[in-house]
C-alpha positions as CSV (number, residue, x, y, z in Angstrom):
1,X,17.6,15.9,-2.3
2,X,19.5,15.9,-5.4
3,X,21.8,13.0,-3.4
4,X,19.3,11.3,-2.8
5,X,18.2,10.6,-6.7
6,X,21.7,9.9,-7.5
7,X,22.0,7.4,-4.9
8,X,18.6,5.6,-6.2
9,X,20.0,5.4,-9.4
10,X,22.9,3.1,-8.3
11,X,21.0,0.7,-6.6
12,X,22.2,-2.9,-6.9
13,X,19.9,-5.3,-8.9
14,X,19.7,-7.4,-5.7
15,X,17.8,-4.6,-4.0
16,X,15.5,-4.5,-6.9
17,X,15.1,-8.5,-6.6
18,X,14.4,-8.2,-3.3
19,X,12.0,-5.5,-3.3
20,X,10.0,-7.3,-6.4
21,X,9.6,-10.6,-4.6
22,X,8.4,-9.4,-1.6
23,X,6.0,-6.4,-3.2
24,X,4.8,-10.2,-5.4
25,X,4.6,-12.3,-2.0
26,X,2.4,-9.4,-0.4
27,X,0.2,-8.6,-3.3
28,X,-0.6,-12.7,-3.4
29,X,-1.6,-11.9,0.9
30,X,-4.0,-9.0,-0.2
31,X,-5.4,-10.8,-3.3
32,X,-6.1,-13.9,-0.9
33,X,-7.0,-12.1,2.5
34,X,-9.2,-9.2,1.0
35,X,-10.6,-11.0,-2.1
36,X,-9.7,-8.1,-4.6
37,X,-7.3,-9.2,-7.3
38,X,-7.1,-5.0,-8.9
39,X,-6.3,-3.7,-5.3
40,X,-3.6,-6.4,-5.1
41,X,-2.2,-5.7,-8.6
42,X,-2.3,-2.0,-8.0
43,X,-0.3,-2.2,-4.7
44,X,2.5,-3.9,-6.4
45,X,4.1,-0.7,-7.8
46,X,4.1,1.4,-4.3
47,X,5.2,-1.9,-2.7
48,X,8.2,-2.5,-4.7
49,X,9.1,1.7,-4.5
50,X,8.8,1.4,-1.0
51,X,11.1,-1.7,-1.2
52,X,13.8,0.1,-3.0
53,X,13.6,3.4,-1.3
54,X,14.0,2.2,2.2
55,X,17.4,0.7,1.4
56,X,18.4,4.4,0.2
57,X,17.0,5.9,2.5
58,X,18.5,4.2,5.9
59,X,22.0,3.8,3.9
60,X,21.6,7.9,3.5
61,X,21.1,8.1,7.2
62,X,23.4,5.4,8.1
63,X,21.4,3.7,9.8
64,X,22.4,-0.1,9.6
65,X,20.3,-3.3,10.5
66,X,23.0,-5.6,10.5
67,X,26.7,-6.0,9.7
68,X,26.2,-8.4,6.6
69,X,25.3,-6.5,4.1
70,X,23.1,-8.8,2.3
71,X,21.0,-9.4,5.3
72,X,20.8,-5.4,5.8
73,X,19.5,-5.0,2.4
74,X,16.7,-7.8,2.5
75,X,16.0,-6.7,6.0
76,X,15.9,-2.7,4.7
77,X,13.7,-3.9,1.9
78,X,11.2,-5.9,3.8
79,X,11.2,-3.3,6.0
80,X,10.2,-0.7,3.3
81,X,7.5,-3.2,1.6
82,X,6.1,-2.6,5.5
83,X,5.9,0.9,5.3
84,X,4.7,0.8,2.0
85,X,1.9,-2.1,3.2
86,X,0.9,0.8,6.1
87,X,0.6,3.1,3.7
88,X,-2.0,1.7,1.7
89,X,-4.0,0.4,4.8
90,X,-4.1,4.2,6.3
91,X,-5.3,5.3,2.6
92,X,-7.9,2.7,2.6
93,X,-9.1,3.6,5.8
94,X,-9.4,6.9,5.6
95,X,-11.1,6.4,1.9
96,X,-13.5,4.5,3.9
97,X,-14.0,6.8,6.8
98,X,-14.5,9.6,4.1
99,X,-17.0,7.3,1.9
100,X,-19.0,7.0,5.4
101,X,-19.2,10.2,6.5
102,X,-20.7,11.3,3.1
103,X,-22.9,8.5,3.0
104,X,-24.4,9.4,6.7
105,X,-25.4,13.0,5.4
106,X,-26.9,12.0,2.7
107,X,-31.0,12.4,3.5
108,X,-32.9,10.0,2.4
109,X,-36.0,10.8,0.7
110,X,-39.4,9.1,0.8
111,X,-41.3,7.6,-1.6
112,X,-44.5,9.0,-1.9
113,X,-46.9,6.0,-1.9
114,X,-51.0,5.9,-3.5
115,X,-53.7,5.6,-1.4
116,X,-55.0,2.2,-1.1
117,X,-57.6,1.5,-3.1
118,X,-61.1,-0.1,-1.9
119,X,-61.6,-3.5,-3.5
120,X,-65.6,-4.1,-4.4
C-alpha cells in the first residue's frame, strides 16, 4: 500500500492534465443532461481522483493499454474518469432506491374533516 502512495506522488503533470480535462468535459455532460449544476460541480473532485488513480493503478499491475505511452496514459485516464462516472451513478441509484423505500413505509395520515354544515 505504502508503494502505492509513493507512486501517486510521482505522477507526471500530463496525467494530472488529462485527468482534469476530462473530470471538466464530464461534469459539463451531467450539468447539461441532468440539469443539476451542484451535482456536476461536486463530481469533479472523485472524477479527476479517479483519473489519476487508474494510471497508478494499471502501471502497478502492469497492465498496459497500448505501447505509446502517451496514448496509455490518456486512455488509463479516461478510463478511470469511467469508473469514477460508475461510481457516482451506483451511489445515486442506490440513494434513490433507499429514499423510496423509506418513502413507501411511511403511513399516511388522514385528515380529519368537519361535518358539513346545513345551509338555511
Amino acid at each position: 500500500m505504502q508503494d502505492f502512495w509513493w507512486q501517486l506522488q510521482d505522477v507526471n503533470s500530463f496525467t494530472v492534465y488529462t485527468a482534469l480535462a476530462f473530470a471538466g468535459i464530464v461534469c459539463l455532460f451531467i450539468h447539461e443532461i441532468v440539469g443539476s449544476p451542484m451535482l456536476a460541480w461536486l463530481s469533479v473532485p472523485l472524477l479527476a481522483a479517479g483519473g489519476v488513480v487508474a494510471p497508478t493503478l494499471l502501471g502497478q499491475q502492469m497492465i498496459t493499454l497500448s505501447y505509446d505511452r502517451t496514448v496509455n496514459t490518456v486512455s488509463a485516464t479516461a478510463l478511470g474518469t469511467l469508473s469514477a462516472l460508475m461510481l457516482i451513478l451506483l451511489g445515486n441509484w442506490l440513494w434513490t432506491l433507499l429514499v423510496e423505500y423509506r418513502v413507501s413505509r411511511t403511513k399516511l395520515v388522514a385528515i380529519p374533516t368537519r361535518q358539513p354544515r346545513i345551509r338555511r
